[in-house]
C-alpha positions in Angstrom: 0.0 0.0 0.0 1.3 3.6 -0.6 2.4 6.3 1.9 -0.3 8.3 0.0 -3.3 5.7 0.4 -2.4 5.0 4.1 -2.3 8.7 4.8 -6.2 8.6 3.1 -7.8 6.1 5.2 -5.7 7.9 8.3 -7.8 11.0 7.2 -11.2 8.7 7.2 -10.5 7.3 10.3 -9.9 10.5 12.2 -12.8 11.7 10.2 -14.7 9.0 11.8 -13.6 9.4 14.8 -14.5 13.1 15.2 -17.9 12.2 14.2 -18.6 10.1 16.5 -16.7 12.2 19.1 -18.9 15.2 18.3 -22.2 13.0 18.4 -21.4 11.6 21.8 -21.0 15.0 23.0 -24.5 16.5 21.5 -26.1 13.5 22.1 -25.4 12.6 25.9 -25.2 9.0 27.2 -28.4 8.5 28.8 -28.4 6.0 32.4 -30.9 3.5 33.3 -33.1 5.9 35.5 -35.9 5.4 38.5 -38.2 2.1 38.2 -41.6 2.9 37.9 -44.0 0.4 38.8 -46.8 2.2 39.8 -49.3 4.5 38.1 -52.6 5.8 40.2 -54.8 7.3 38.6 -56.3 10.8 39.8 -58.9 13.6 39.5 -58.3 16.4 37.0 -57.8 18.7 40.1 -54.6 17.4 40.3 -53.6 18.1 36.5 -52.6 21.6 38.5 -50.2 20.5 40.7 -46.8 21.3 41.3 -43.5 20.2 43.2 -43.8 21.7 46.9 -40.8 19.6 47.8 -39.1 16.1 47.2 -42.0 14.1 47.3 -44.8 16.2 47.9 -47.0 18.1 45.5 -48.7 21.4 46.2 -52.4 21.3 44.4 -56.0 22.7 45.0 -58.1 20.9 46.9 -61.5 23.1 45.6 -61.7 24.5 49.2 -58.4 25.5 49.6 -54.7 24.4 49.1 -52.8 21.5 50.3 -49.8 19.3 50.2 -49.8 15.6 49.4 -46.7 13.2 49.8 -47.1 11.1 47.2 -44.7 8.2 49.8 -46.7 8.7 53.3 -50.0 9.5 52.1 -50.4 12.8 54.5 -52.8 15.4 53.4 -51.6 18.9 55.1 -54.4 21.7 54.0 -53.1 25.0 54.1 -55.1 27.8 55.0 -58.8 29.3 55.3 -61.8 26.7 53.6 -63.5 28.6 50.9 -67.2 26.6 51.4 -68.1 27.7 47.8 -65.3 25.8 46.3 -63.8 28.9 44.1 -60.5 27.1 44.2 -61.6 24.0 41.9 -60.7 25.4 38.7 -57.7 26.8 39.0 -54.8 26.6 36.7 -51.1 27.8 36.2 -50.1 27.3 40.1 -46.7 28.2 41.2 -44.6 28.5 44.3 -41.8 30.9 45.5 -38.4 29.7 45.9 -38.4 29.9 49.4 -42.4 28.8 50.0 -44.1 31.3 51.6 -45.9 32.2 48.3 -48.1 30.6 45.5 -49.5 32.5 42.3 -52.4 30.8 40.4 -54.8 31.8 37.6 -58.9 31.8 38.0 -60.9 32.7 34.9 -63.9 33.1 36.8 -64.5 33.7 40.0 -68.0 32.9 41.7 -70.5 35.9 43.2 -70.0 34.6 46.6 -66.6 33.1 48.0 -63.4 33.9 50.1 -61.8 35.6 46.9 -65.2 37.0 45.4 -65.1 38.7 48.8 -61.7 40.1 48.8 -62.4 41.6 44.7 -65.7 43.5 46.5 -63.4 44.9 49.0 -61.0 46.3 46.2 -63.9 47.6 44.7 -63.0 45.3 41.7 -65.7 43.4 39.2 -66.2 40.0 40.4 -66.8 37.4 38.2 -63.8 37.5 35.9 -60.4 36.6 35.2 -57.8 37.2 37.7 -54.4 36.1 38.8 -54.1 35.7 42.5 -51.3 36.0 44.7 -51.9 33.6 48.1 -49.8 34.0 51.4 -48.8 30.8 53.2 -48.1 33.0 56.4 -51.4 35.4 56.4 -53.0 32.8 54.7 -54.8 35.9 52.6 -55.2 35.8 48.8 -54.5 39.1 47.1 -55.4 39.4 43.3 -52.2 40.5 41.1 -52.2 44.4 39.9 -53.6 45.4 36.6 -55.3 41.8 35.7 -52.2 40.6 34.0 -52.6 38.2 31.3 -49.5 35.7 32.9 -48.0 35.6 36.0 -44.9 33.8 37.1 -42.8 33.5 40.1 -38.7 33.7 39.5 -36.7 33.0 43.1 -39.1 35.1 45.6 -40.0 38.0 42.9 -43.6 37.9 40.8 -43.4 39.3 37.1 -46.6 40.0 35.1 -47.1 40.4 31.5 -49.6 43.5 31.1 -51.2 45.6 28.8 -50.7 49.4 28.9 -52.8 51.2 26.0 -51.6 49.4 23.2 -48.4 48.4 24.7 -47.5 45.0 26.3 -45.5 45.2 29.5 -43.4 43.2 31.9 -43.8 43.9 35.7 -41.9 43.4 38.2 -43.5 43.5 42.0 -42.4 42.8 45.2 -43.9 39.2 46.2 -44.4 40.2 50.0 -47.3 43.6 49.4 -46.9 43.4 45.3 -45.7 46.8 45.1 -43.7 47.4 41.9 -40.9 47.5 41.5 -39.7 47.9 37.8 -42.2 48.1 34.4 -40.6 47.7 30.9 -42.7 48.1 27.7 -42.0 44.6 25.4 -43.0 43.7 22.0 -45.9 41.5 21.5 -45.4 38.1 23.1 -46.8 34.8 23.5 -44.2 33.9 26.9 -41.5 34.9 29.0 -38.6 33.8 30.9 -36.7 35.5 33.8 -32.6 34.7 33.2 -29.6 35.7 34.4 -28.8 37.5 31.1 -32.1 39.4 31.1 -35.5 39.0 29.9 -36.0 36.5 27.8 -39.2 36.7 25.4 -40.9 34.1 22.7 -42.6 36.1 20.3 -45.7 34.4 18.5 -43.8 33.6 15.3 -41.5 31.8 17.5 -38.4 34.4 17.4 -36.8 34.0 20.4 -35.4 37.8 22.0 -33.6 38.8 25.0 -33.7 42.1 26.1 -32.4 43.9 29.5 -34.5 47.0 29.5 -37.1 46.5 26.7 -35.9 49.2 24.6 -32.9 47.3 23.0 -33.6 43.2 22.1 -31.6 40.6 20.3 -33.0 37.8 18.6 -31.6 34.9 20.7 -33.2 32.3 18.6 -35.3 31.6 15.5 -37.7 28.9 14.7 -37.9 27.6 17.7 -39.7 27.6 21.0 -38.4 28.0 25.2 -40.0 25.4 27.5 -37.9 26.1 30.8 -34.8 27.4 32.5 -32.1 25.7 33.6 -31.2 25.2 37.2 -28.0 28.1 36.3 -30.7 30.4 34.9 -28.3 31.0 32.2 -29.6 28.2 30.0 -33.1 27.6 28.2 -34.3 24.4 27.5 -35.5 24.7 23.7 -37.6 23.1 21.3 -36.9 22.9 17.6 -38.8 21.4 14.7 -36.9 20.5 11.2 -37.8 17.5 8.9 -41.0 17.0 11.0 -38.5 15.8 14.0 -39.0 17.9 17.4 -35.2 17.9 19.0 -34.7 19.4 22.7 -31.4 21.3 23.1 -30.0 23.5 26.2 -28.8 27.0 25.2 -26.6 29.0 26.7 -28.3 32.9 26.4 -25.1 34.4 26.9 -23.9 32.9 23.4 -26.8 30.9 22.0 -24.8 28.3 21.9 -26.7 24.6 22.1 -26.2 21.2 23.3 -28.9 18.7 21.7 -30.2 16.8 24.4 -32.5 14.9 22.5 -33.9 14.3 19.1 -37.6 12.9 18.6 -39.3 14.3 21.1 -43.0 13.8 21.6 -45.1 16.0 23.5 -43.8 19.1 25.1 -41.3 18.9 28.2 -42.3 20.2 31.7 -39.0 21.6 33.7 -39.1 21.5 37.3 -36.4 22.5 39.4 -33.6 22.5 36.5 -34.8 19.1 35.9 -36.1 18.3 32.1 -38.9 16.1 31.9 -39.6 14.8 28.5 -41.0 11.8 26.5 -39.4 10.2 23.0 -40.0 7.9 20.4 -38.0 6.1 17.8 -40.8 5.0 15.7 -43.2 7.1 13.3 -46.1 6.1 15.6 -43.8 6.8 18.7 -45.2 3.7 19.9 -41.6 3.1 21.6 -42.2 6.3 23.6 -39.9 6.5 26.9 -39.9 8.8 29.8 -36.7 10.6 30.4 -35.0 13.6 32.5 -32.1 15.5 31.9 -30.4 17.3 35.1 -28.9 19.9 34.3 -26.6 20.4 37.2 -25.2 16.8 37.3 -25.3 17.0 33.2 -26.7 13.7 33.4 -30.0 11.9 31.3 -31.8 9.2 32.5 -34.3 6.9 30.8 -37.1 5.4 33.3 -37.5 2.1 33.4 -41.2 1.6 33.1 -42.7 -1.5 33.7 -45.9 -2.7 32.2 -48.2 -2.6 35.3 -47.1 1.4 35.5 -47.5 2.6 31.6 -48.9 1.1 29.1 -47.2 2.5 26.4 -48.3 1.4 23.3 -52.0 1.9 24.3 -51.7 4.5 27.0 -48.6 7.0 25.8 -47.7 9.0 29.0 -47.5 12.9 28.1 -45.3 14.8 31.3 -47.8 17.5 33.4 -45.4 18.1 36.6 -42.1 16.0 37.8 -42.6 15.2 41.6 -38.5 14.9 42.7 -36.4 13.3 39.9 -38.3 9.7 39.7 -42.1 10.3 40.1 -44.4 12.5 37.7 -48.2 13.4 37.0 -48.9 12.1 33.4 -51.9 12.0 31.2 -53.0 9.5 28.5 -54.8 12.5 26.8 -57.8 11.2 29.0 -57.3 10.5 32.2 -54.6 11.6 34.8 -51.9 9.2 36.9 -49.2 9.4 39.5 -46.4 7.2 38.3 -43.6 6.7 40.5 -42.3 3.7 42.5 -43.0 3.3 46.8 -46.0 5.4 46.5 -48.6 5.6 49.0 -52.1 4.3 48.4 -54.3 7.5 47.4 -56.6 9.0 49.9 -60.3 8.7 49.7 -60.4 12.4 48.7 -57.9 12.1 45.9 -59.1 9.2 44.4 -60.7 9.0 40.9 -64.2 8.4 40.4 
């Protein structure tokens, strides 16, 4: 063989090589993950729960809210019973960092009730849409200023997304008596995301901008749409869609630079905590879906091992509503609602479906 032909396949090889180096490091290794072998099935009040810590949710209970641990069972209400039930219906619940807080939406609140009563104080029409700040300590709900149309909570702060004539706005408020505490005027958007880097906003044609002061944005990202933060809160977790194939990447907004973390995915992720929460297929049908999550302070992916008694999922494809923790979760088949986990307790009379 000739210098010159060995030097070729040298070339290939390294080639070759550096493929398959730069696939393993877009692509990361995923680890065999929790067992789950259980899946209870739920009412749709819980479809609105969220983490309130390791292994306890935070979730209406109509009357008022409470905690559930999903491994003793315990039921801990928190707060004053609204008999009317105003609570039943609410949706987008959240929790400040350090939990003396929750936020939730209500697009219609009743003519009598704890929170009807607390709108007729303010002097404000009752039976409409609000977003409601509740106190864990006072154990008073306050609505949010100006009737924003989304809230969120970032740390311990509350931002808003308002209207102001014909100008959308981000506000910022103290969490403790909501007094504000910055406004900047934004262009029209569909979300937004609180980051180290600055504001970061997804426009309805799915432009992704940051901006600092809402006078000045880049375009972060085109084409593609933010489903979470990372645990740094310098990273978005990011869907894109080419070829009919939906890939999940991390994304540095200091740089835009992107680690895939997965291609194929089905459904849309939920992030809890830093933690990525996401379902995949291999098939056209996706009927090999798997559950995985993606830490992104350990940098580590993990595929659930779920047995057949927990998901069926050929016939009964688990779509991610909230991660409990890093190995339990509140799925939906599109129809009904489950707990899937391993070591959980057997659900309360309250909480069970009908």
């Amino acid at each position: 063989m000739s210098t010159l032909s060995r030097k070729r396949i040298l070339v290939v090889l390294a080639c070759l090589l550096a493929g398959v180096f730069a696939l393993s490091f877009l692509l990361p290794v995923s680890e065999s993950g929790p067992t789950i072998n259980q899946r209870l099935r739920l009412p749709k009040i819980l479809s609105s729960a969220v983490t309130y810590n390791e292994h306890s949710i935070l979730y209406s209970a109509g009357s008022n809210l409470a905690t559930y641990d999903i491994i003793t069972g315990k039921i801990s209400p928190l707060g004053p019973v609204d008999t009317v039930r105003e609570l039943e219906n609410i949706d987008n619940l959240a929790i400040s960092e350090d939990k003396k807080y929750a936020i939730f939406h209500l697009d219609h609140t009743l003519p009598t009730g704890l929170l009807s009563g607390q709108l007729l104080q303010l002097k404000l029409p009752v039976e409409q849409d609000y977003w409601w700040k509740y106190d864990f300590n006072s154990q008073k709900f306050a609505p949010l200023p100006g009737r924003p149309l989304l809230a969120k909570i970032y740390g311990n702060t509350i931002y808003t997304l308002g209207i102001a004539g014909a100008q959308e706005t981000i506000n910022t408020y103290n969490t403790s008596d909501l007094k504000p505490v910055k406004t900047i005027s934004v262009p029209a958007v569909s979300d937004f995301y609180i980051t180290k880097g600055g504001i970061v906003l997804q426009k309805t044609n799915h432009d992704v901008l940051l901006t600092s002061d809402g006078v000045v944005s880049t375009v972060l990202l085109k084409a593609a749409t933010v489903v979470g933060v990372a645990s740094d809160q310098n990273h978005l977790f990011v869907l894109n869609t080419e070829s009919n194939t939906r890939t999940l990447s991390l994304v540095s907004v200091d740089d835009a630079s992107k680690k895939i973390i997965e291609k194929r995915v089905v459904d849309k992720p939920v992030v809890m905590n830093g933690i990525v929460l996401y379902s995949s297929g291999r098939n056209q049908d996706f009927t090999d879906r798997k559950l995985h999550t993606f830490n992104t302070t350990t940098q580590k992916k993990q595929t659930w091992q779920l047995s057949d008694d927990a998901v069926a999922q050929k016939n009964n494809p688990a779509t991610p509503i909230t991660l409990i923790g890093d190995s339990a979760a509140i799925v939906t088949d599109n129809t009904n609602y489950y707990l899937i986990g391993g070591g959980l307790a057997k659900l309360p009379q309250s909480l069970a479906a009908n």
